[in-house]
N, C-alpha and C positions, 0 to 999 in steps of 0.2 A: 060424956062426950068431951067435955073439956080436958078432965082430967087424961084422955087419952088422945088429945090433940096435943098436950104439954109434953105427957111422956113420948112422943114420935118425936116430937121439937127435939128434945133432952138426948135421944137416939141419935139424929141426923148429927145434932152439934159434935156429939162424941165420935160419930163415924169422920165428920171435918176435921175436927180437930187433930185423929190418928192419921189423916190422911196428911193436914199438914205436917205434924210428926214423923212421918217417913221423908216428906219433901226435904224438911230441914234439916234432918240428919243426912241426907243426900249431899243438901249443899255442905254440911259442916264437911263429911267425908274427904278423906282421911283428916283427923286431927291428933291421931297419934301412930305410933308405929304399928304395922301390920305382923301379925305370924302367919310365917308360910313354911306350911309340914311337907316335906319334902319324903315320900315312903322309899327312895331309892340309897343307896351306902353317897358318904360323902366321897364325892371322887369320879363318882359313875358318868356316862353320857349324859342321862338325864338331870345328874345335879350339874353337873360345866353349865349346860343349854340353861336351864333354870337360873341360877347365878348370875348368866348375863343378863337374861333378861329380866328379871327382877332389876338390877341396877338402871336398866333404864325405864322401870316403870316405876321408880322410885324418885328419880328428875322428875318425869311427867306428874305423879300424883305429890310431890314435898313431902313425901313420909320414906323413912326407912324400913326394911323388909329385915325380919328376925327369919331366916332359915333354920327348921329345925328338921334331922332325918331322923325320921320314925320307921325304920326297920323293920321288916316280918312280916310274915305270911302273904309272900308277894305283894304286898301292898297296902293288905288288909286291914295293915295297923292305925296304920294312916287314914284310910278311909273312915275307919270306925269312930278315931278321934274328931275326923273331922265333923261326922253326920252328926257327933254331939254337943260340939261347940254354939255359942252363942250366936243367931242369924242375924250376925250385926256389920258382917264387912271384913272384921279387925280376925278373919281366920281364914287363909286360903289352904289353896291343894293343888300339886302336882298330879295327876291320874295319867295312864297311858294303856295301852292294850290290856296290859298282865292282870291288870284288875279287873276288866272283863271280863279273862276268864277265870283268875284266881278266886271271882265271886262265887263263882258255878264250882268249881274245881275244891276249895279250901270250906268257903265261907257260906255254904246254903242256908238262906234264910234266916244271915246277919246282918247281911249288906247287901247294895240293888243300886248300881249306878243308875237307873233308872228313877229309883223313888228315894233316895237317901243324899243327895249334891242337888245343890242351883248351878248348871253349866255357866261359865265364863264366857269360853272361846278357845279353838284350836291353837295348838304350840304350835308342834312341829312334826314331821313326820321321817321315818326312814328305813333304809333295808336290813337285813341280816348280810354278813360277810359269813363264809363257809373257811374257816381258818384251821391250820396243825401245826404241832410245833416245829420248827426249824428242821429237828432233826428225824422226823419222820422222812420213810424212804418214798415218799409218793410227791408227784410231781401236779399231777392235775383229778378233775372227781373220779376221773372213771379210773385212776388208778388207786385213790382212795377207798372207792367203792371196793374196788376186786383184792385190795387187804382186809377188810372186814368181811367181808364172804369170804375168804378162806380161813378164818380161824373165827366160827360163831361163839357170840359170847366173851371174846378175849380183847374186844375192846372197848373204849369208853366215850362217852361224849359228854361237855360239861354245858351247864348253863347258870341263870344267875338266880335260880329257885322254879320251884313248880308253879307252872301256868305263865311263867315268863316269854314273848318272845324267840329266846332262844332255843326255848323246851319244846315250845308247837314245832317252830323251824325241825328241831330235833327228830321229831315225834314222824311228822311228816314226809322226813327225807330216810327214815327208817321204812315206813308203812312203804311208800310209793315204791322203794330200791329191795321190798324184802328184807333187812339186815335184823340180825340179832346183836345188838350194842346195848350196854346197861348206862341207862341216865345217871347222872353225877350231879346232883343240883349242889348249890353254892348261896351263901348270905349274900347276893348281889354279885355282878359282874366283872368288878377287880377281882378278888380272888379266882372267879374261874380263870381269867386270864392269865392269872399268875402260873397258876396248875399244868394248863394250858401251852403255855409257853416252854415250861421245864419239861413237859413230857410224860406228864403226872398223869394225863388224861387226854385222849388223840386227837379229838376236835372237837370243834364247836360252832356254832351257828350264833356268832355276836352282832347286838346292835352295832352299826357302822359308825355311830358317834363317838362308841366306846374304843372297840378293835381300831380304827384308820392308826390313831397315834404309836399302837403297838406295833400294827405293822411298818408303818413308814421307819420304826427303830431297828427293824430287823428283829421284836421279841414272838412275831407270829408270821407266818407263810398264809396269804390268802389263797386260795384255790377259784373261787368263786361269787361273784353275788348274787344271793336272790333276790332278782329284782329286774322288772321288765327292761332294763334297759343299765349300759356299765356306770358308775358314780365319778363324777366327776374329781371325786377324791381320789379314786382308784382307776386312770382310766386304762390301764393296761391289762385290769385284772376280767376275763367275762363273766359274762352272767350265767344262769347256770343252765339257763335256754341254750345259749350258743358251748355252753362244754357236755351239752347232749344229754342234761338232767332236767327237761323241765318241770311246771309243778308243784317249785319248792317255793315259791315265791312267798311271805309272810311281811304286805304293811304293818312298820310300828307306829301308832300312831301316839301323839298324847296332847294335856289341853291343861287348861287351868278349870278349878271348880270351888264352889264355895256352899257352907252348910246349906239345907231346905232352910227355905223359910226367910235367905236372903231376901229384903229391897230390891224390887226391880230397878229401880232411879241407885241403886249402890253397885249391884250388879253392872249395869250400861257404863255406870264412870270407870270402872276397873276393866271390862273390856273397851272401850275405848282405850286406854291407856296403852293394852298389852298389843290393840290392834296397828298404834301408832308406831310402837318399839318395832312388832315385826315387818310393818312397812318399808321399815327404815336400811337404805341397801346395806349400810354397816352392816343390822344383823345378818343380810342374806349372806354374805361374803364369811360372817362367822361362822354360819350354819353349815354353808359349803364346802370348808375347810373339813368341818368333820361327817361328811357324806351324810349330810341331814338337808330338809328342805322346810320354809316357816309354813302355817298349815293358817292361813286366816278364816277363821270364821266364827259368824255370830252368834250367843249365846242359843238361841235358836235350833242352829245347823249344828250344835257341838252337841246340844241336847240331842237332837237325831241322830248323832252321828253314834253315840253313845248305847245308843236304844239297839241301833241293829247292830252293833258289834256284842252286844252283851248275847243277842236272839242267836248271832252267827255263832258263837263260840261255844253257847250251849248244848245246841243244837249238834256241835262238834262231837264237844266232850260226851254227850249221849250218845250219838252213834258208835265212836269210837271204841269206848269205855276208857277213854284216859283217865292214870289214875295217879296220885303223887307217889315221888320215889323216897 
């Protein structure tokens, strides 16, 4: 009896002791530079938005943010590095839609937003713009529409890889409209637009963080946003409700996350952090510039939010039979 009132003793002390051991790594938190794996090309909507706001989550916590973009397999790469990393704090993650469905789509039974990240807290969220190049002959959807119905097969639409955003949008405004267009995927977003722009490829359905700047240069003609309602970045352009297409509409949504197995007391000071940056009206005024909007919420809600988009998208890509191009 003794001897097993000593060993419980010997238990308890070790379970206190790892308990204070999380606490105190909590309080030391950050004491050195953080890596944040960024899965999107340097340059894209989601590295600008990320970039900023790491810098000011970088003031709030005294540590500097290492961005590195981990490219490929819609996002895959990224994820996969992350869910291996050490659950110490000192490794974050950009995630956003494409990985929800690129899990289903690319990566069955590698990765699981669901059981493989410790949720953060939401970024930011935004539309698709339905864009062509300058010198295409079509003026608005329904004249878009009625050139690719007249020649099936003879056109193209680009996006920035399978299971992205722009490919659902793609996928969807194909299904709903009939059309037969062959998908064009792309290493990320810049380059479709580039393609995009020249004529290389007809349109495309881009994130609005990415496309606004292209368009306000004159390098892409918008036609439409999907999205309930016009973007304050664009407000001249409709939505695709009001240009008599609706249906198409595809939230992008994205968040920060961090390996399983994160500290919850590490977790709460890193969102805290990211929830003060997006508070903060500067950001919304940055966000707004590029027809994005900041998405706050608790590690909690980002975790749910995460769960049905992973359930919706699957669900998708099974019905449909979406498949990579």
């Amino acid at each position: 009896m003794e001897r097993r009132t000593a060993l419980l003793g010997a238990l308890s002390a070790v379970g206190l002791l790892g308990g204070r051991g999380v606490l105190a790594q909590a309080d030391r938190y950050p004491n050195r530079v953080i890596r944040f794996l960024q899965p999107f090309s340097a340059g894209s909507g989601p590295d600008v938005i990320t970039r900023y706001v790491m810098k000011g989550m970088s003031d709030r916590l005294g540590q500097s943010f290492v961005i590195e973009n981990r490219v490929g397999a819609s996002g895959l790469v990224a994820m996969r590095e992350l869910a291996k990393a050490p659950p110490d704090g000192y490794t974050l993650s950009y995630t956003n839609i494409a990985i929800a469905v690129s899990q289903e789509l690319l990566g069955k039974d590698t990765f699981s937003l669901k059981h493989d990240v410790a949720p953060i807290g939401g970024l930011s969220s935004s539309f698709n713009v339905l864009v062509v190049p300058p010198a295409l002959p079509v003026k608005d959807v329904a004249g878009l529409v009625a050139l690719l119905k007249a020649k099936p097969g003879g056109y193209s639409y680009a996006s920035g890889g399978n299971g992205t955003p722009a490919h659902l949008n793609g996928e969807i405004f194909k299904t709903v409209n009939g059309l037969d267009v062959v998908h064009v995927p792309y290493k990320g977003l810049a380059p479709a637009i580039t393609d995009v722009s020249r004529g290389d490829v007809h349109f495309m359905f881009g994130i609005s963080s990415s496309v606004v700047p292209a368009i306000k240069s004159g390098r892409l003609h918008a036609l439409a946003v999907a999205a309930p309602k016009r973007l304050a970045a664009l407000p001249d352009v409709p939505t695709m409700a009001e240009a008599g297409f609706g249906g198409n509409d595809v939230l992008s949504w994205s968040g920060l996350v961090a390996p399983p197995g994160t500290p919850g007391p590490v977790v709460k000071r890193v969102a805290l952090a990211l929830r003060e940056v997006l508070s903060d009206p500067a950001t919304a005024e940055f966000l707004d510039i590029s027809g994005s909007q900041a998405v706050i919420m608790s590690p909690e809600e980002f975790g749910r939010l995460m769960a049905s988009e992973s359930d919706r998208w699957q669900s998708f890509i099974r019905k449909s039979g979406l498949k990579t191009d």
